[in-house]
N, CA, C and O atoms as a GROMACS GRO file, in nm:
protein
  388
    1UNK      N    1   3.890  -1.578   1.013
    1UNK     CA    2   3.853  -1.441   0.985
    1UNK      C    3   3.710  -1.414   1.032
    1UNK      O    4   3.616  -1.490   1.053
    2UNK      N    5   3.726  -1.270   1.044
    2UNK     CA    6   3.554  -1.270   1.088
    2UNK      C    7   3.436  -1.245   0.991
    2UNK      O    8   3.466  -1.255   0.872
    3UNK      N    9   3.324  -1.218   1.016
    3UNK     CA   10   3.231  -1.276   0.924
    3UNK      C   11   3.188  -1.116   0.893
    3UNK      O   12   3.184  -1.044   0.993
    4UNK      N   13   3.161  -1.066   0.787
    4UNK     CA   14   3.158  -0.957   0.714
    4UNK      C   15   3.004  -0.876   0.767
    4UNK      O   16   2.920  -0.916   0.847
    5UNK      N   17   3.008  -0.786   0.710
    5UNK     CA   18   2.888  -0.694   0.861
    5UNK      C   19   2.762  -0.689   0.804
    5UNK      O   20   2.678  -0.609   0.845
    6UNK      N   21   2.738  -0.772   0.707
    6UNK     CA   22   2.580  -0.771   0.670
    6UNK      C   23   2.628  -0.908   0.608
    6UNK      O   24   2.741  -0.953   0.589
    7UNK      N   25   2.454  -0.977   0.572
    7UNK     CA   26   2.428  -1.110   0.483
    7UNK      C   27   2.512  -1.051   0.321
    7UNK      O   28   2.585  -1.134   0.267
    8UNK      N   29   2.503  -0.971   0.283
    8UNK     CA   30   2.528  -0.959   0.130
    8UNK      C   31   2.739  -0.994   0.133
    8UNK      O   32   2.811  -1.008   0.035
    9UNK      N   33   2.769  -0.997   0.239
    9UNK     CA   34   2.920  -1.009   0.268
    9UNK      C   35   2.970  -1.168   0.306
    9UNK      O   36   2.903  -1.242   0.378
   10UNK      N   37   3.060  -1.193   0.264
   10UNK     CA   38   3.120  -1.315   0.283
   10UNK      C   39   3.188  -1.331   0.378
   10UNK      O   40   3.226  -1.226   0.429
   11UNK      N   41   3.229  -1.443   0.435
   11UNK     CA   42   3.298  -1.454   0.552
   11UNK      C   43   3.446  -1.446   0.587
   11UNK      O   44   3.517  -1.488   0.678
   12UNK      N   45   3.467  -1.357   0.453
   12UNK     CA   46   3.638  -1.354   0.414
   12UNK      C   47   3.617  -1.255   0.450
   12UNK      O   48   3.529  -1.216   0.374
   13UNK      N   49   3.640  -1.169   0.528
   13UNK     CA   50   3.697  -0.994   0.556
   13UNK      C   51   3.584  -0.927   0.525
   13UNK      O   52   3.565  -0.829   0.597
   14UNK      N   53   3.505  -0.946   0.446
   14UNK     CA   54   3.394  -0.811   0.429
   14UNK      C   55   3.353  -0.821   0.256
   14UNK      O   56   3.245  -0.785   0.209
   15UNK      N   57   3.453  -0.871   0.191
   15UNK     CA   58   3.452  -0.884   0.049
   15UNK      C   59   3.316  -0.964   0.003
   15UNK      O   60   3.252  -1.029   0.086
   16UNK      N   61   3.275  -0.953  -0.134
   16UNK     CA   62   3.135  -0.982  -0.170
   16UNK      C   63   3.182  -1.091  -0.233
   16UNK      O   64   3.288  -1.104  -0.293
   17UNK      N   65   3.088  -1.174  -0.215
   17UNK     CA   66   3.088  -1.310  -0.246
   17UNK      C   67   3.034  -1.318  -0.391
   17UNK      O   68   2.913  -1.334  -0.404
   18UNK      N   69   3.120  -1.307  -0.515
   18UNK     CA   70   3.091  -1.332  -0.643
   18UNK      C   71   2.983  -1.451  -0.628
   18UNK      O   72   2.878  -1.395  -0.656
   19UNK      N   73   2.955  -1.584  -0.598
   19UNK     CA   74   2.841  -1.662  -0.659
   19UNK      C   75   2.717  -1.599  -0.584
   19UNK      O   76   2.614  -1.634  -0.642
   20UNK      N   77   2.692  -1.518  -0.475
   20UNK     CA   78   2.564  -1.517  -0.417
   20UNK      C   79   2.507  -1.427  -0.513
   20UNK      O   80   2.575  -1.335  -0.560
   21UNK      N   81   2.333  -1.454  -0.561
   21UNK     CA   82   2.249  -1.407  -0.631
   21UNK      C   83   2.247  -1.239  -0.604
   21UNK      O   84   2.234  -1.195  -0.490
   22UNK      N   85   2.260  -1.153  -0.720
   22UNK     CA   86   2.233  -1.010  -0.669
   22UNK      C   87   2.120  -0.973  -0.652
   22UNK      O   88   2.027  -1.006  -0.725
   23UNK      N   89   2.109  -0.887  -0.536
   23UNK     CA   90   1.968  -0.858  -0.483
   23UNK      C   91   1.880  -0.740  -0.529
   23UNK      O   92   1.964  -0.659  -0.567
   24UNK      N   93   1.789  -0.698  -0.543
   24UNK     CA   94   1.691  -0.616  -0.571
   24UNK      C   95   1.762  -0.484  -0.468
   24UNK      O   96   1.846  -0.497  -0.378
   25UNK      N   97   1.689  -0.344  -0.520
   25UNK     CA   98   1.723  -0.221  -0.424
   25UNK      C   99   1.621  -0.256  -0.298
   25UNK      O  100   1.684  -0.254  -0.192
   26UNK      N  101   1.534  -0.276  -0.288
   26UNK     CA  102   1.444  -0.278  -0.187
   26UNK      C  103   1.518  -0.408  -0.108
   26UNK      O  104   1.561  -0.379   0.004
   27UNK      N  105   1.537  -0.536  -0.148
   27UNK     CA  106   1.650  -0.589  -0.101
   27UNK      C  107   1.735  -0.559  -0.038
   27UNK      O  108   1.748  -0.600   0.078
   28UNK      N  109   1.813  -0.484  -0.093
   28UNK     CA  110   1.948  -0.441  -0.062
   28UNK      C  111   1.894  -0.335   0.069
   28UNK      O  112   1.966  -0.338   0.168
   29UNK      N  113   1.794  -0.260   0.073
   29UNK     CA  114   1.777  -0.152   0.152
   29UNK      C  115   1.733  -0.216   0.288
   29UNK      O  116   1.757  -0.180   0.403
   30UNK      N  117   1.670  -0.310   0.244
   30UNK     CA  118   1.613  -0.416   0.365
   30UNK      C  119   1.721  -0.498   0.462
   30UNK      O  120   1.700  -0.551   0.571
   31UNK      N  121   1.832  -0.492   0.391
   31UNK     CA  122   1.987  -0.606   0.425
   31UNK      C  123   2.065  -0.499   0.477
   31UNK      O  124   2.116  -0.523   0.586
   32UNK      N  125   2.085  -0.395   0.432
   32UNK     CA  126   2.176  -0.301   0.482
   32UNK      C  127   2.200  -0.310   0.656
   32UNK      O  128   2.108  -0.367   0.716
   33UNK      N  129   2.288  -0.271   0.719
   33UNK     CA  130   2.336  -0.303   0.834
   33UNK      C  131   2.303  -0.216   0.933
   33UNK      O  132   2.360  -0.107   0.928
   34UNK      N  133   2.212  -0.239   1.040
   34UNK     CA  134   2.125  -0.143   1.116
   34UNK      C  135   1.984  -0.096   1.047
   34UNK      O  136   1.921  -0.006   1.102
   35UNK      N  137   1.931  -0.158   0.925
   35UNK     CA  138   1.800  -0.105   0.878
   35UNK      C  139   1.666  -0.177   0.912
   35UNK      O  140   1.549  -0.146   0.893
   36UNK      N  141   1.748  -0.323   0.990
   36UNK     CA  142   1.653  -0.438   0.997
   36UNK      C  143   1.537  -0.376   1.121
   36UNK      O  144   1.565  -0.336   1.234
   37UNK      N  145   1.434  -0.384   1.071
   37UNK     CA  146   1.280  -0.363   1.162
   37UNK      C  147   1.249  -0.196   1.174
   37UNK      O  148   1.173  -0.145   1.256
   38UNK      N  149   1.322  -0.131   1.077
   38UNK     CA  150   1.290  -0.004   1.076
   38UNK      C  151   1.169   0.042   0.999
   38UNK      O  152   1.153   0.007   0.882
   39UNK      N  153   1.103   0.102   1.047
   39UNK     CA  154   0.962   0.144   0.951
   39UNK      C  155   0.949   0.317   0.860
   39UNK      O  156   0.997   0.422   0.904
   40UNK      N  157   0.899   0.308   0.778
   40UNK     CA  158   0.867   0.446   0.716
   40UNK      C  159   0.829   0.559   0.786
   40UNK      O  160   0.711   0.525   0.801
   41UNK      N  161   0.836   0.673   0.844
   41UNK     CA  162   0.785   0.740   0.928
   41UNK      C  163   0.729   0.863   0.857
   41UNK      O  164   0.771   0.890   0.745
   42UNK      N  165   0.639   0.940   0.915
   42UNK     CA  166   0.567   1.059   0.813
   42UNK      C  167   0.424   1.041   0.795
   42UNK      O  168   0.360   0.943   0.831
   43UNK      N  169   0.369   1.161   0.725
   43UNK     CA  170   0.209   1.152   0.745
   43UNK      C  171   0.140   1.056   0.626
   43UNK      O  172   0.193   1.038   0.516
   44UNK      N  173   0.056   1.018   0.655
   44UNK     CA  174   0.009   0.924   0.545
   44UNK      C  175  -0.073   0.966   0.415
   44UNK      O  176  -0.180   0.995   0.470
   45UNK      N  177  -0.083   0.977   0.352
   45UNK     CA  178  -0.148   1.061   0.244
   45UNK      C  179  -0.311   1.003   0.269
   45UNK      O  180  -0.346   0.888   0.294
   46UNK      N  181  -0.415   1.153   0.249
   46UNK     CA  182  -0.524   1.123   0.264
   46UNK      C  183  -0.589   0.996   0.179
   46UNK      O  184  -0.509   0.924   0.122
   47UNK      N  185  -0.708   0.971   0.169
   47UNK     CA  186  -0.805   0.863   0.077
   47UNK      C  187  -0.862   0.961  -0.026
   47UNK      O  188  -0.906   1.076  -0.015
   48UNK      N  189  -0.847   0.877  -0.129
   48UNK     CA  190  -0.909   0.971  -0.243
   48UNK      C  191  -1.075   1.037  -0.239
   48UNK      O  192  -1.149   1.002  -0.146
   49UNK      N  193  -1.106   1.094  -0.302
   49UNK     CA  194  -1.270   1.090  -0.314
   49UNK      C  195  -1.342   0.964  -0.307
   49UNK      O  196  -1.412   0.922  -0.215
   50UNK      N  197  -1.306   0.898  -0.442
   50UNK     CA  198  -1.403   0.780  -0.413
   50UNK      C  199  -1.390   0.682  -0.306
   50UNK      O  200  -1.476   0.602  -0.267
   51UNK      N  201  -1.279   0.698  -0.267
   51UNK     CA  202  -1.271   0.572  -0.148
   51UNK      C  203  -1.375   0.637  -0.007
   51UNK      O  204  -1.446   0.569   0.067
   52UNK      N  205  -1.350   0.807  -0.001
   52UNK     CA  206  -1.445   0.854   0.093
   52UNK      C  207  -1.606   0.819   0.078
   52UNK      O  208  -1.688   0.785   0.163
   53UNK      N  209  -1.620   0.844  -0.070
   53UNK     CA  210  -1.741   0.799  -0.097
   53UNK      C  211  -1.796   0.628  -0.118
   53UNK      O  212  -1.915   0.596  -0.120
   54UNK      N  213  -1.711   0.559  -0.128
   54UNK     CA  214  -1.738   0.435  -0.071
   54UNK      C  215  -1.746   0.442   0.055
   54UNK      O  216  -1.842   0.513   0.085
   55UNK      N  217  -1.694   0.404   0.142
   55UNK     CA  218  -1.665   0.440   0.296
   55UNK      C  219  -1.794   0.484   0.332
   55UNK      O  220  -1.858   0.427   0.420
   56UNK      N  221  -1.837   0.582   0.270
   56UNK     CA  222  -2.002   0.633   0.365
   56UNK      C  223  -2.132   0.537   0.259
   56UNK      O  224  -2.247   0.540   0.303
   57UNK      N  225  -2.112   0.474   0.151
   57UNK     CA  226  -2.194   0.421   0.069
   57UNK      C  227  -2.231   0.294   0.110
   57UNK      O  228  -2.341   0.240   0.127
   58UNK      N  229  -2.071   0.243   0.129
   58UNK     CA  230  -2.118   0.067   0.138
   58UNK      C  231  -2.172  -0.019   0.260
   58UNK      O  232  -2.209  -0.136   0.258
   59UNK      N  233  -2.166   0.067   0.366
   59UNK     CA  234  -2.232  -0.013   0.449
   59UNK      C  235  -2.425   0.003   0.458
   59UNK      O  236  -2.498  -0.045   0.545
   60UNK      N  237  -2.453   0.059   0.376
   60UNK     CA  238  -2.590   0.068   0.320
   60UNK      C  239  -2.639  -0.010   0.266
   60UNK      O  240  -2.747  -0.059   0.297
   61UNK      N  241  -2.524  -0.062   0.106
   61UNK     CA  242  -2.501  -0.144   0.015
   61UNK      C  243  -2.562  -0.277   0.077
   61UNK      O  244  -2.663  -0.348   0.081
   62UNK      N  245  -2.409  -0.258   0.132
   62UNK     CA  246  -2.416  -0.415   0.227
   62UNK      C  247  -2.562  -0.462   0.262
   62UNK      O  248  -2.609  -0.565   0.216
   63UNK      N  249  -2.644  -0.360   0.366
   63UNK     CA  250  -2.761  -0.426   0.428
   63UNK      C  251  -2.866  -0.447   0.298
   63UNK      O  252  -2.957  -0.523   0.265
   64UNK      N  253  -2.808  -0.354   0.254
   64UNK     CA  254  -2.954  -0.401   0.108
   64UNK      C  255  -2.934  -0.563   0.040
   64UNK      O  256  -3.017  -0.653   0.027
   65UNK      N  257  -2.782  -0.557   0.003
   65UNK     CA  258  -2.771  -0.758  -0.099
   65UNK      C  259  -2.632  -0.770   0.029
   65UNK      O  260  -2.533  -0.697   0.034
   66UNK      N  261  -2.662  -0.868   0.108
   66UNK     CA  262  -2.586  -0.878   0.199
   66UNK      C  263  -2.512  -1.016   0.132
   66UNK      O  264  -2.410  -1.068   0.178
   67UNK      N  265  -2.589  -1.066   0.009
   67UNK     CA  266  -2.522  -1.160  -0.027
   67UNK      C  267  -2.396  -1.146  -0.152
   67UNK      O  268  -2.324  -1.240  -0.186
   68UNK      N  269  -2.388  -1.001  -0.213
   68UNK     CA  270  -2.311  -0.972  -0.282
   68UNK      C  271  -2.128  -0.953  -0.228
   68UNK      O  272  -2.080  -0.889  -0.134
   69UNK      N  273  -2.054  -1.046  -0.342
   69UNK     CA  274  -1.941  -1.013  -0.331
   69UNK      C  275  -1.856  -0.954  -0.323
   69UNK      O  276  -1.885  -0.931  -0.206
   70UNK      N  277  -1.744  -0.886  -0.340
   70UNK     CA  278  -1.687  -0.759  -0.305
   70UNK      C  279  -1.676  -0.658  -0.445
   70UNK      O  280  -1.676  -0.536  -0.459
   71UNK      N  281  -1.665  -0.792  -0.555
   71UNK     CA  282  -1.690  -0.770  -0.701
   71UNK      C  283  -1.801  -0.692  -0.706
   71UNK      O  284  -1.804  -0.573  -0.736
   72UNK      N  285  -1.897  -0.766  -0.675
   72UNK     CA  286  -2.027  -0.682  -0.694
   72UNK      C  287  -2.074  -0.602  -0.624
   72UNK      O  288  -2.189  -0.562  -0.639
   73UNK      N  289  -1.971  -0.548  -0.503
   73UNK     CA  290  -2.027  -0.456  -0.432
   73UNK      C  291  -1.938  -0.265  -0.465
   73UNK      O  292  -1.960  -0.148  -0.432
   74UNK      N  293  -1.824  -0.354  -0.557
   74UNK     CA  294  -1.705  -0.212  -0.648
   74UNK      C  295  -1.775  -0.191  -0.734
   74UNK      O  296  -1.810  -0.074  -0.753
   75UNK      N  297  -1.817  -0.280  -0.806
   75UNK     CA  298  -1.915  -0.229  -0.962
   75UNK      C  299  -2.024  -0.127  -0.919
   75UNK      O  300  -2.015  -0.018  -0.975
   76UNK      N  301  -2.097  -0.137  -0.855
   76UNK     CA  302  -2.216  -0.108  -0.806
   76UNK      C  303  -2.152   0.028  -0.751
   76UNK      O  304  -2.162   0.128  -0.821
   77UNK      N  305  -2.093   0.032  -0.641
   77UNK     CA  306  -2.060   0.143  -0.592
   77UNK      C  307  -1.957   0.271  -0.730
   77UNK      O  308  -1.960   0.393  -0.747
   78UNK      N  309  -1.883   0.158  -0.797
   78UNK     CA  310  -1.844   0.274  -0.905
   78UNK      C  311  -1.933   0.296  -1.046
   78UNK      O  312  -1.882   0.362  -1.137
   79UNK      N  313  -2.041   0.252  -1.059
   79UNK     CA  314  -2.157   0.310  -1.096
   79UNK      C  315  -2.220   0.381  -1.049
   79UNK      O  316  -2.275   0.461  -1.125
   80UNK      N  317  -2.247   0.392  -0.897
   80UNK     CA  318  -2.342   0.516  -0.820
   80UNK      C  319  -2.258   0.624  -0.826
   80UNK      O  320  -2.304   0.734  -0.856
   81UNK      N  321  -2.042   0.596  -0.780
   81UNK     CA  322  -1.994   0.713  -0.822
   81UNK      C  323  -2.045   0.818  -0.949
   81UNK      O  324  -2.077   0.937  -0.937
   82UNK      N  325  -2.041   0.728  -1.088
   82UNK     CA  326  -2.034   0.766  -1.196
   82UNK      C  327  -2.150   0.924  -1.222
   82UNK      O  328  -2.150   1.036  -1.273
   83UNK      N  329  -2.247   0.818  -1.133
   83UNK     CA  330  -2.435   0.875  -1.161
   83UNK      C  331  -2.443   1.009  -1.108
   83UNK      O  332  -2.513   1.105  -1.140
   84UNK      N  333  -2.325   0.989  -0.988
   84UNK     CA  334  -2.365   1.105  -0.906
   84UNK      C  335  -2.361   1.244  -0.962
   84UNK      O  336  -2.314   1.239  -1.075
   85UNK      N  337  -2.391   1.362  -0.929
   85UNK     CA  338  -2.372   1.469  -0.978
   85UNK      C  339  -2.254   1.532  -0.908
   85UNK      O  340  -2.199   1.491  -0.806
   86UNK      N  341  -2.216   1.665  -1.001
   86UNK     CA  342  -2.070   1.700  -0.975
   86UNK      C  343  -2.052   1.781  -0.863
   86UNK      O  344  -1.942   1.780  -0.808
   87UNK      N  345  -2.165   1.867  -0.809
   87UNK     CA  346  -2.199   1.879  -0.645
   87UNK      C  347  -2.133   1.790  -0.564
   87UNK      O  348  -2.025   1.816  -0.510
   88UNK      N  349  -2.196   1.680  -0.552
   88UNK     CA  350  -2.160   1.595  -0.481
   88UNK      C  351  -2.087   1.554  -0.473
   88UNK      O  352  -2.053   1.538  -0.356
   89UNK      N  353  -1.980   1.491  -0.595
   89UNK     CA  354  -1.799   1.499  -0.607
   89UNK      C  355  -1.787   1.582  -0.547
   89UNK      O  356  -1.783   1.556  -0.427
   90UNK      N  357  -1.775   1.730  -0.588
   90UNK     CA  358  -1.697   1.811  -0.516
   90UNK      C  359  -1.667   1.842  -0.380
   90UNK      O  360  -1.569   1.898  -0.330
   91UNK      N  361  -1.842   1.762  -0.292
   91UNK     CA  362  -1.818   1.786  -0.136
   91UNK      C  363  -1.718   1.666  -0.098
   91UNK      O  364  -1.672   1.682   0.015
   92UNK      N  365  -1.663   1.523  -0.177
   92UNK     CA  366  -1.628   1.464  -0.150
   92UNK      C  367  -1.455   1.462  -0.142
   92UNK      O  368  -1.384   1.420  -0.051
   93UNK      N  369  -1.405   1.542  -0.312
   93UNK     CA  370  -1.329   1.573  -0.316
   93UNK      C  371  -1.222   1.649  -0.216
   93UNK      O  372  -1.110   1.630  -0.170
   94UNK      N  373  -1.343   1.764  -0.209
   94UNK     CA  374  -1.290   1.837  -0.063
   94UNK      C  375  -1.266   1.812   0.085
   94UNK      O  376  -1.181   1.859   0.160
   95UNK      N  377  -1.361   1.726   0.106
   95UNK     CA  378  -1.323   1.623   0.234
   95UNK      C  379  -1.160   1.539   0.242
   95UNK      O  380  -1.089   1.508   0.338
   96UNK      N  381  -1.143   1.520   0.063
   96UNK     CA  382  -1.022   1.410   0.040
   96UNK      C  383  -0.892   1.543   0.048
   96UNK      O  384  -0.781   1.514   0.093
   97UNK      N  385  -0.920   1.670   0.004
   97UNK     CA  386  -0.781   1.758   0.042
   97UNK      C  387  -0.763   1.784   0.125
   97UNK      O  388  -0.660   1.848   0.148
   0.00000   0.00000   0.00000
């Protein structure tokens, strides 16, 4: 007989193989027949505020403690977020819509 049209199928006709482990949806969506190497297509959703405002912050950061970790370079930067005034959110915000 021939061998059934995806991995989740047994080699009896097409029928599902009661012992194989059941798979997850993302699994299953990934196994489906013709889905293999297909990618998501569509616009990507912008970066939030703070990530804009990191983005223009940390390479400043950086040259100042070039020896700080990435730990200590989020703390720091989401403390200067915090400090900032709401002006300044807002030009950031708006950059992020």
């Amino acid at each position: 007989m021939a061998k059934g049209c995806c991995n989740r199928c047994s080699k009896k006709g097409g029928k599902l193989n009661p012992l194989r482990k059941a798979k997850s949806r993302r699994q299953q969506a990934r196994s489906r027949c013709g889905a293999r190497g297909r990618r998501r297509s569509g616009r990507r959703r912008p970066l939030p505020a703070f990530f804009l405002f990191m983005k223009d912050k940390r390479p400043a950061l950086q040259c100042e403690h070039p020896d700080w970790t990435v730990i200590q370079m989020a703390k720091s930067l989401g403390s200067m977020w915090h400090q900032q005034p709401q002006a300044d959110k807002e030009r950031y915000k708006k950059k992020a819509a």
